[in-house]
C-alpha positions in Angstrom: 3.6 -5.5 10.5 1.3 -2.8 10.6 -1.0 -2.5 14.4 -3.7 0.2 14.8 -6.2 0.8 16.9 -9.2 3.4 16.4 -11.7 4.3 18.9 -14.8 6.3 17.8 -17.4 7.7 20.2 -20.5 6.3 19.0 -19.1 2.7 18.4 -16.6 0.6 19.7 -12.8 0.7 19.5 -11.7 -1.3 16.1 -8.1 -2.7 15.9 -6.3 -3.0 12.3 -3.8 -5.8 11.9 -1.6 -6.0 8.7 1.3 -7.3 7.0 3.1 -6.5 3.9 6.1 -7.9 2.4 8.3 -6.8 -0.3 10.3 -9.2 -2.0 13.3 -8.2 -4.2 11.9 -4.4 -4.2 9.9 -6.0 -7.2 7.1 -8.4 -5.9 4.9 -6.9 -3.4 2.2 -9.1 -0.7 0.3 -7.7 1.7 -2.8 -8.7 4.0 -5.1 -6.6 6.5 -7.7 -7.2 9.1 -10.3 -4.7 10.9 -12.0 -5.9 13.8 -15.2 -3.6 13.5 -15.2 -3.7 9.1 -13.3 -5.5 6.5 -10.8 -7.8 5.8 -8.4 -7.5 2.5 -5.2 -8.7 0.4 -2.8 -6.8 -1.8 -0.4 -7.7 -4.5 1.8 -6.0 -6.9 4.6 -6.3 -8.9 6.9 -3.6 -10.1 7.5 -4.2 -14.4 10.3 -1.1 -15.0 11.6 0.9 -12.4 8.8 4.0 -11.7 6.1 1.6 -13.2 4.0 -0.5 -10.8 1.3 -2.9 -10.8 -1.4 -3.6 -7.9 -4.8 -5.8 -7.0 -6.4 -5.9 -4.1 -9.1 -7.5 -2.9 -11.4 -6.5 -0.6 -14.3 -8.2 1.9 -16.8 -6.7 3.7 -17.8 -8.0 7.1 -20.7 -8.4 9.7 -23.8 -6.1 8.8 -21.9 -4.3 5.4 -20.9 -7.9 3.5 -25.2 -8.3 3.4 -24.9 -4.9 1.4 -22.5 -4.2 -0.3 -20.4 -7.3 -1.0 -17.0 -7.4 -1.5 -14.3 -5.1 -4.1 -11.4 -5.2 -6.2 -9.1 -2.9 -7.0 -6.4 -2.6 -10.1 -3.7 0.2 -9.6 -1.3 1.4 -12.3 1.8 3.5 -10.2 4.1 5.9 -12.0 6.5 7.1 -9.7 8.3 10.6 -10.8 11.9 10.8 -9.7 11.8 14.6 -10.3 14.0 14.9 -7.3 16.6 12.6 -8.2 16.8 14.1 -12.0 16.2 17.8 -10.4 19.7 17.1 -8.2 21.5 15.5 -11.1 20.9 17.9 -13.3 21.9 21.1 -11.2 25.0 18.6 -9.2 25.9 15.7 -11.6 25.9 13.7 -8.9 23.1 10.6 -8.3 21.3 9.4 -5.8 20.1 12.3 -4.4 19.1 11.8 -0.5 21.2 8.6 -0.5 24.5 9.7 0.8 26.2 8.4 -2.6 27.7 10.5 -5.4 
């Protein structure tokens, strides 16, 4: 559960309330909601180990929605585990950071 507050000096303070769930480190939910500006969900699923997939969705509220509507959002995630192969390679061992060998 994520909590935040933000206060600004020429408007009021806005409070952030989210929550984001991972589910078998592959499958990935998430929701969010600003009191001052929008309002959003999130999923994603991972297909091979450094290679994720994401949506999100995203409305705008009060004066902005009028505007500008609402968004969505596709993201492709490679994750490099040049650590990981960096330590192996000089050690042999895995799991670099992990405590395991």
């Amino acid at each position: 559960m994520l909590v935040y507050y933000k206060n600004f000096s020429t408007i009021t303070g806005t409070l952030d309330l989210g929550g984001y769930y991972t589910y078998d480190n592959k499958f990935n939910l998430g929701a969010n909601y600003s009191t001052y500006s929008s309002s959003h969900i999130s999923a994603g699923v991972t297909l091979i180990n450094n290679l994720s997939l994401g949506y999100s969705h995203e409305i705008l509220l009060k004066d902005f929605s009028r505007v500008v509507g609402a968004s969505d959002e596709i993201t492709i995630r490679y994750t490099f585990d040049q650590l990981e192969s960096i330590f192996y390679a000089t050690t042999g061992k895995r799991n670099f950071g992990k405590g395991a060998s």
